[in-house]
N, CA, C and O atoms as a GROMACS GRO file, in nm:
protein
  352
    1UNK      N    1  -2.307  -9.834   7.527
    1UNK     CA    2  -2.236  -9.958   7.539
    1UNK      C    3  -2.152  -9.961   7.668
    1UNK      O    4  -2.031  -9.981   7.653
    2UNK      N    5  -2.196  -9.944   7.785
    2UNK     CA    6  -2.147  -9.914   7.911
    2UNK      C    7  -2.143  -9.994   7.952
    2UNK      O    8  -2.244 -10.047   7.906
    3UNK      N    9  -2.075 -10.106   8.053
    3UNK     CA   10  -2.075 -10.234   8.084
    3UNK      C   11  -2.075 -10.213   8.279
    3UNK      O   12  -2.017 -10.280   8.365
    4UNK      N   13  -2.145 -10.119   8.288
    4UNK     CA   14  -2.147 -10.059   8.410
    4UNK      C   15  -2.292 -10.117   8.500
    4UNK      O   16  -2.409 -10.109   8.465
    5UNK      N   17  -2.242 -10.170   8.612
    5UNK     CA   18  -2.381 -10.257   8.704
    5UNK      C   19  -2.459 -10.165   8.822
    5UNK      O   20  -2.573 -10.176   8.867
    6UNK      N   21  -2.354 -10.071   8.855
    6UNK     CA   22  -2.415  -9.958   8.950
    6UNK      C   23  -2.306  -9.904   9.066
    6UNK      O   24  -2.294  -9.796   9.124
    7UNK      N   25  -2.215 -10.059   9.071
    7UNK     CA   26  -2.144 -10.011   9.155
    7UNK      C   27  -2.013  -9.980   9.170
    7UNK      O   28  -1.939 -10.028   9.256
    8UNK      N   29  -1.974  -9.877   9.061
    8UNK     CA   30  -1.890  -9.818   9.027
    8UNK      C   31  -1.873  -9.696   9.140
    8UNK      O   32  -1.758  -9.665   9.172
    9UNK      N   33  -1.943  -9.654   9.176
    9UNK     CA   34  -1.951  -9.563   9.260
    9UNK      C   35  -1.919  -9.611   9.424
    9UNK      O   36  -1.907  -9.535   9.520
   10UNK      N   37  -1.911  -9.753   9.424
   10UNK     CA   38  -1.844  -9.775   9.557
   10UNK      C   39  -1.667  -9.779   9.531
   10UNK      O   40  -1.593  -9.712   9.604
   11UNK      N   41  -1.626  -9.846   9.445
   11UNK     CA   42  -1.468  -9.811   9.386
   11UNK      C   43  -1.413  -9.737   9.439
   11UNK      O   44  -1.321  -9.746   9.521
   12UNK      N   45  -1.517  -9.574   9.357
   12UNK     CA   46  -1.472  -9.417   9.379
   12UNK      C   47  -1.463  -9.419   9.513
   12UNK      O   48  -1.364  -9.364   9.560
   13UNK      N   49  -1.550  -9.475   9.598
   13UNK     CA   50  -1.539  -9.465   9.735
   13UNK      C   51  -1.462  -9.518   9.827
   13UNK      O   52  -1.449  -9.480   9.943
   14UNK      N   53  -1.406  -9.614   9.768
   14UNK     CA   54  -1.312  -9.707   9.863
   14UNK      C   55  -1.167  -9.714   9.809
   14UNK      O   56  -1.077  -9.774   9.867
   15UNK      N   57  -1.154  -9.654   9.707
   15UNK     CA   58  -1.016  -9.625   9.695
   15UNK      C   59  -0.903  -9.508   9.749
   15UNK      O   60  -0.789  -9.508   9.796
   16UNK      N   61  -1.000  -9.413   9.715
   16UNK     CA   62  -0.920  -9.330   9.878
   16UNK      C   63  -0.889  -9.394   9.982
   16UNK      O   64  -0.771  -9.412  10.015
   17UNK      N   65  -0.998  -9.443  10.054
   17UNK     CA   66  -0.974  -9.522  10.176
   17UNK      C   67  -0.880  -9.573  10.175
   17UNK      O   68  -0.803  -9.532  10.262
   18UNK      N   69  -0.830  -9.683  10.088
   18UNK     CA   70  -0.757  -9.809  10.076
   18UNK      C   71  -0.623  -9.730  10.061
   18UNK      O   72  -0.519  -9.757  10.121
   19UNK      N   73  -0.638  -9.629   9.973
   19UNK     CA   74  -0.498  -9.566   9.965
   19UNK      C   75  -0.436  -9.496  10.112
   19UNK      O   76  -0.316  -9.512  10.137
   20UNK      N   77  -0.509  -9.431  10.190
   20UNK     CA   78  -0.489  -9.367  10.290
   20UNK      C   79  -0.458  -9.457  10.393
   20UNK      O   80  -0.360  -9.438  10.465
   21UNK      N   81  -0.520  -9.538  10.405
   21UNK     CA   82  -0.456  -9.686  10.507
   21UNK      C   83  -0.339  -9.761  10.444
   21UNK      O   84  -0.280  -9.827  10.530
   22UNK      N   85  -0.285  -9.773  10.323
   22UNK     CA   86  -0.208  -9.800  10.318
   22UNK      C   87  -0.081  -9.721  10.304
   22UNK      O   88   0.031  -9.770  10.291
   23UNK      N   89  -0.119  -9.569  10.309
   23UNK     CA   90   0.024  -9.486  10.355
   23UNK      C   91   0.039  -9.544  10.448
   23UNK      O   92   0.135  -9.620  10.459
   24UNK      N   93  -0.086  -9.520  10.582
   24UNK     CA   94  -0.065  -9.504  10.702
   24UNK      C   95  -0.006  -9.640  10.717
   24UNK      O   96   0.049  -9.632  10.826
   25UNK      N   97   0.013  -9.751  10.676
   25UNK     CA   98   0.042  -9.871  10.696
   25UNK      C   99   0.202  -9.827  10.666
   25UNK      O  100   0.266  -9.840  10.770
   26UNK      N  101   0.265  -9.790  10.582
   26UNK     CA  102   0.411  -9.746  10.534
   26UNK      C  103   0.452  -9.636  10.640
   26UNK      O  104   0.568  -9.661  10.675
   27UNK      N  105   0.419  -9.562  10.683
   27UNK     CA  106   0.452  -9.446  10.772
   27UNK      C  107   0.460  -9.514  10.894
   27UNK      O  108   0.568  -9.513  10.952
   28UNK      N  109   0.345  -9.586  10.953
   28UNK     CA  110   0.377  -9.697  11.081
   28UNK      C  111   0.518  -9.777  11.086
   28UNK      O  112   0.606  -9.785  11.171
   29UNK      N  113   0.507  -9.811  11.007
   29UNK     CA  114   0.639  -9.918  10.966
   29UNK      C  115   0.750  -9.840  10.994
   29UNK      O  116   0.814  -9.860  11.097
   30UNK      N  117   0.791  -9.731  10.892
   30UNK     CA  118   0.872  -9.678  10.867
   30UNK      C  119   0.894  -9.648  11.004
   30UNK      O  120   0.999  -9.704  11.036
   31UNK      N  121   0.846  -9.587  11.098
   31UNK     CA  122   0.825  -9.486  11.261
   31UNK      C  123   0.887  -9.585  11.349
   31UNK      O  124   0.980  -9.569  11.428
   32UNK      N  125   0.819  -9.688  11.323
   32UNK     CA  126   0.838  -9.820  11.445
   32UNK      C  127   0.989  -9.871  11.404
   32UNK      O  128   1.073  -9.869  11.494
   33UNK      N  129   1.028  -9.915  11.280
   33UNK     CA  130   1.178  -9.953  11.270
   33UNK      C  131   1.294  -9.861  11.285
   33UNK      O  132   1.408  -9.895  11.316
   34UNK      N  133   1.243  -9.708  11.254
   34UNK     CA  134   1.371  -9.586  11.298
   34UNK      C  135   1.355  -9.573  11.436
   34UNK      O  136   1.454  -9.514  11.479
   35UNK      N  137   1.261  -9.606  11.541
   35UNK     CA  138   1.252  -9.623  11.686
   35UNK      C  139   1.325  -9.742  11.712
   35UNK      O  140   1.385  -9.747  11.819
   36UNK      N  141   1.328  -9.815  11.653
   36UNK     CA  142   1.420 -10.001  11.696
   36UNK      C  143   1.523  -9.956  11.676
   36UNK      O  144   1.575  -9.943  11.786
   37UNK      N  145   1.605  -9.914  11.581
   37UNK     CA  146   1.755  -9.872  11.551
   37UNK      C  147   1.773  -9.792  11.627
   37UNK      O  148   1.878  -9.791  11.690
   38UNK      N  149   1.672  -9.692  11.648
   38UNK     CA  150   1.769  -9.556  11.738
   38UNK      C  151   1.797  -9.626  11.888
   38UNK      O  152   1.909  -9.614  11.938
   39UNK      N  153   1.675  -9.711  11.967
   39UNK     CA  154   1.690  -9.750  12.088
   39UNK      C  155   1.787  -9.853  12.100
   39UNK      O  156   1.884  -9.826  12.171
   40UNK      N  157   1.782  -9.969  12.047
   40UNK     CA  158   1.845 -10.075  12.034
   40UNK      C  159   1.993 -10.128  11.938
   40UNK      O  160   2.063 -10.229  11.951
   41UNK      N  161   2.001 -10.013  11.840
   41UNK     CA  162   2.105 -10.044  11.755
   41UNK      C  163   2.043 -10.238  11.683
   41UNK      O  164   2.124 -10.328  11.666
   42UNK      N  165   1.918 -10.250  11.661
   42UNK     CA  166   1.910 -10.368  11.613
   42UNK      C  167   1.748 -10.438  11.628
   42UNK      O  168   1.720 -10.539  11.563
   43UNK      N  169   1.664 -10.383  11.705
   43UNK     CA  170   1.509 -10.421  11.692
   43UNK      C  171   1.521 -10.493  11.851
   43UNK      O  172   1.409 -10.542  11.866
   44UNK      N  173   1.580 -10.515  11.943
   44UNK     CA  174   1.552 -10.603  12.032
   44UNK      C  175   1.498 -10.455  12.137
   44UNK      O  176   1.571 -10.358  12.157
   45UNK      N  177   1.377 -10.466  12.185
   45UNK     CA  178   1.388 -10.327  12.305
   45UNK      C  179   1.348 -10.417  12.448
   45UNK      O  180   1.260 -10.404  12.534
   46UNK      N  181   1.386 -10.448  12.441
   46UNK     CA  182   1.399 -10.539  12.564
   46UNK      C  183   1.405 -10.457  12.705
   46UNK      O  184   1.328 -10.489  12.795
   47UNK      N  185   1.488 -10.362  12.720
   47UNK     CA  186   1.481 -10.273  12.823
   47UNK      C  187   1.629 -10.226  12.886
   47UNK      O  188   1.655 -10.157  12.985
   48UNK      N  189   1.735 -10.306  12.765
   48UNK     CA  190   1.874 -10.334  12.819
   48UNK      C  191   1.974 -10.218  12.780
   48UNK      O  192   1.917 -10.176  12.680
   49UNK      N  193   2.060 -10.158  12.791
   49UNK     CA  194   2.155 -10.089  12.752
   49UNK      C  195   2.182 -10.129  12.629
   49UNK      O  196   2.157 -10.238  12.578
   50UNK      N  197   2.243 -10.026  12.578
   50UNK     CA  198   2.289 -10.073  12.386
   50UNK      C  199   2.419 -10.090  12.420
   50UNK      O  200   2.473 -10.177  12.351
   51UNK      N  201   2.480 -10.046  12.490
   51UNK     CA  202   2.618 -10.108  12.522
   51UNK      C  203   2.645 -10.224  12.636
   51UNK      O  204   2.761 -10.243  12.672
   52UNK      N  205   2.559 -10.286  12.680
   52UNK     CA  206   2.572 -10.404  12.774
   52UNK      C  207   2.649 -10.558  12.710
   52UNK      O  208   2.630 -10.614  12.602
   53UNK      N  209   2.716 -10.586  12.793
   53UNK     CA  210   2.832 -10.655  12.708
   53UNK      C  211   2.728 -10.754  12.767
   53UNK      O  212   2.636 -10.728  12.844
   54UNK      N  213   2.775 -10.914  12.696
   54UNK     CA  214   2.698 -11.056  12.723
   54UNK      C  215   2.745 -11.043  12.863
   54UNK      O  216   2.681 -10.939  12.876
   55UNK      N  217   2.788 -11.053  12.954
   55UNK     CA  218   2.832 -11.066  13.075
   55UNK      C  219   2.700 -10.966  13.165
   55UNK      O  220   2.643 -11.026  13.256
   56UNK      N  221   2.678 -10.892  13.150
   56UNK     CA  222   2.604 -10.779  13.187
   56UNK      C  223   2.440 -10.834  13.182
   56UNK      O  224   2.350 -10.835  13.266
   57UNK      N  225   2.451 -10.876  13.049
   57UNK     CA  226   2.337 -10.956  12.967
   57UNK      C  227   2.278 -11.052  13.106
   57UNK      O  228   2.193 -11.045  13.195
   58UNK      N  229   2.378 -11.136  13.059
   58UNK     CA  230   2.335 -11.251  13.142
   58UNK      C  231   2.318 -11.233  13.294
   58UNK      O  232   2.235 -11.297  13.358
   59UNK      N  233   2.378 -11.171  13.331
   59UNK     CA  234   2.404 -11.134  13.494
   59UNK      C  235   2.244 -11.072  13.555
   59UNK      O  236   2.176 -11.109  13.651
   60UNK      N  237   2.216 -10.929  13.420
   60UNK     CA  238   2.068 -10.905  13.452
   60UNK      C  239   1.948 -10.989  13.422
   60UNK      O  240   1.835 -10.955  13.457
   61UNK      N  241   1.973 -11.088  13.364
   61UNK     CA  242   1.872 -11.184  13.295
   61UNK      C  243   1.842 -11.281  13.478
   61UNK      O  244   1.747 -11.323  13.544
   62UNK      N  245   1.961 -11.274  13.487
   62UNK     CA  246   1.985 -11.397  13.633
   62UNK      C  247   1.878 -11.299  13.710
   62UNK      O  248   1.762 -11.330  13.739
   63UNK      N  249   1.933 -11.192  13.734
   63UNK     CA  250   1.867 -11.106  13.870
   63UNK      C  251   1.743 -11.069  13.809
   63UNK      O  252   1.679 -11.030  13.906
   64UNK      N  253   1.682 -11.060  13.725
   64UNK     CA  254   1.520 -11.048  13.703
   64UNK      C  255   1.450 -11.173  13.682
   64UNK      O  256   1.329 -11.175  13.659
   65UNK      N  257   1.534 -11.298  13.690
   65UNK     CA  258   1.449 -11.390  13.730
   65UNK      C  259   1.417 -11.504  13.568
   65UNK      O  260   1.347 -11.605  13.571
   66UNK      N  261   1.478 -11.458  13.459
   66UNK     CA  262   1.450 -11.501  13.349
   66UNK      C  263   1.518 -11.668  13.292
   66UNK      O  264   1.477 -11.765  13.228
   67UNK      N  265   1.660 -11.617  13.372
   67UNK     CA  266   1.699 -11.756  13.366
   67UNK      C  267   1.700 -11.832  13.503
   67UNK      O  268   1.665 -11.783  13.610
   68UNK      N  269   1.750 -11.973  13.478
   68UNK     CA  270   1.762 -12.008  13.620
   68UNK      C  271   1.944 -12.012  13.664
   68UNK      O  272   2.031 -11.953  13.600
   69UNK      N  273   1.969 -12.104  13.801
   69UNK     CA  274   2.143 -12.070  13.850
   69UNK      C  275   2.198 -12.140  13.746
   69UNK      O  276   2.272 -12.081  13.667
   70UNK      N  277   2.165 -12.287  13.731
   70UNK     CA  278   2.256 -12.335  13.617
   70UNK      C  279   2.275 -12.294  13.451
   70UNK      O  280   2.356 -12.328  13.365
   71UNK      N  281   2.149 -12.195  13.454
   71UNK     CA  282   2.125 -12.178  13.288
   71UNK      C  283   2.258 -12.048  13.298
   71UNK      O  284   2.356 -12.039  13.223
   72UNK      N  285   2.218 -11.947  13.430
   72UNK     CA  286   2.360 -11.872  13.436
   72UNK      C  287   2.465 -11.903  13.455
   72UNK      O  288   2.553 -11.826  13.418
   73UNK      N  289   2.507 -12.039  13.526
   73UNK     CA  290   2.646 -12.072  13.529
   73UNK      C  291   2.717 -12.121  13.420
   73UNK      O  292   2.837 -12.100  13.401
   74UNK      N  293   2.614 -12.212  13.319
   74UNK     CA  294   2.674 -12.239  13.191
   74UNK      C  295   2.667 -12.117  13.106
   74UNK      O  296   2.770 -12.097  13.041
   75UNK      N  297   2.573 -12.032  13.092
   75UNK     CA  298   2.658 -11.902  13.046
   75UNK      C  299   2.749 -11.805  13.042
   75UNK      O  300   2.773 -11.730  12.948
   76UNK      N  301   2.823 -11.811  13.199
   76UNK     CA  302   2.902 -11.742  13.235
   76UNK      C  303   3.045 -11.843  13.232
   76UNK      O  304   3.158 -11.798  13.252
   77UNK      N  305   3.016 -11.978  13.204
   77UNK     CA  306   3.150 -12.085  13.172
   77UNK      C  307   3.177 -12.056  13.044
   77UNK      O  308   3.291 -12.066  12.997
   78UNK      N  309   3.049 -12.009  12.961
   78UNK     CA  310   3.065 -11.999  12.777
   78UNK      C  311   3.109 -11.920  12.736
   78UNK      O  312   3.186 -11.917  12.639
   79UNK      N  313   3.052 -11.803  12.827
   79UNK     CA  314   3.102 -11.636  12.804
   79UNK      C  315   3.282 -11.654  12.879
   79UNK      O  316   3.351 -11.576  12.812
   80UNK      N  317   3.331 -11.692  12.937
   80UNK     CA  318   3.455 -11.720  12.990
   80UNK      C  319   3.568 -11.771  12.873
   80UNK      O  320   3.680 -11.727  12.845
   81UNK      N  321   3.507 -11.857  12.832
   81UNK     CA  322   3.580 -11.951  12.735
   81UNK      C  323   3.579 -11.866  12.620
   81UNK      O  324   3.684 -11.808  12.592
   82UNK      N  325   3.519 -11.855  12.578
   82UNK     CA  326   3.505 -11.759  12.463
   82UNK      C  327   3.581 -11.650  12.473
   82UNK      O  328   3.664 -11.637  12.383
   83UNK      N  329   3.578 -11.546  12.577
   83UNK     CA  330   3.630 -11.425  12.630
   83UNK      C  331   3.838 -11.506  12.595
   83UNK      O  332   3.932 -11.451  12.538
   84UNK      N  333   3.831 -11.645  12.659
   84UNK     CA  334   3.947 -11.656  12.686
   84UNK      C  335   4.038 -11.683  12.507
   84UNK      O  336   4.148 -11.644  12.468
   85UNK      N  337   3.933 -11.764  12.439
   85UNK     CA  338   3.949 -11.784  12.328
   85UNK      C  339   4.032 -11.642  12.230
   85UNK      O  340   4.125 -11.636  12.150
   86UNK      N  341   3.948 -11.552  12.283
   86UNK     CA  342   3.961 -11.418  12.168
   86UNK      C  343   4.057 -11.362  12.180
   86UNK      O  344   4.101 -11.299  12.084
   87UNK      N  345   4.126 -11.364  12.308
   87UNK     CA  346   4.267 -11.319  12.370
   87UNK      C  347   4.403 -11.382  12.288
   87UNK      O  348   4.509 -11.320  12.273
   88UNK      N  349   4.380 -11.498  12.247
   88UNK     CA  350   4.462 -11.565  12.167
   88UNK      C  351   4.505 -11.513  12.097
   88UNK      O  352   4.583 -11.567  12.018
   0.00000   0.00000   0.00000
């Protein structure tokens, strides 16, 4: 009374598999997010210092070309104000 069609024997075969790719799927993960925290203190690896203050930020963003003059001047009016704000 076996309700068996033949291909039971692919199962046996593909469940290892499936299991072993899905460590490796958990171990990837795991590797890649303790590399984001250790470099970045936060997932961004951008290429920046972990201690670069917004001022720094923006200043290297200007000189590699990412933003343009006005996108840096209103950031450095925002970062100002703000800076001046916190002093309060």
């Amino acid at each position: 009374m076996y309700w068996d069609d033949g291909s039971s024997w692919i199962w046996m075969m593909l469940m290892p598999v499936l299991w072993i790719v899905l460590i490796g799927v958990v171990v990837w993960a795991v590797v890649r997010v303790t590399q984001q925290l250790s470099v970045g203190g936060g997932g961004d690896l951008g290429g920046h210092e972990p201690n670069e203050t917004p001022e720094e930020s923006v200043h290297r963003r200007f000189a590699a070309g990412e933003i343009d003059a006005d996108t840096y001047s209103a950031a450095r009016e925002g970062l100002a104000k703000h800076r001046a704000r916190q002093r309060r």
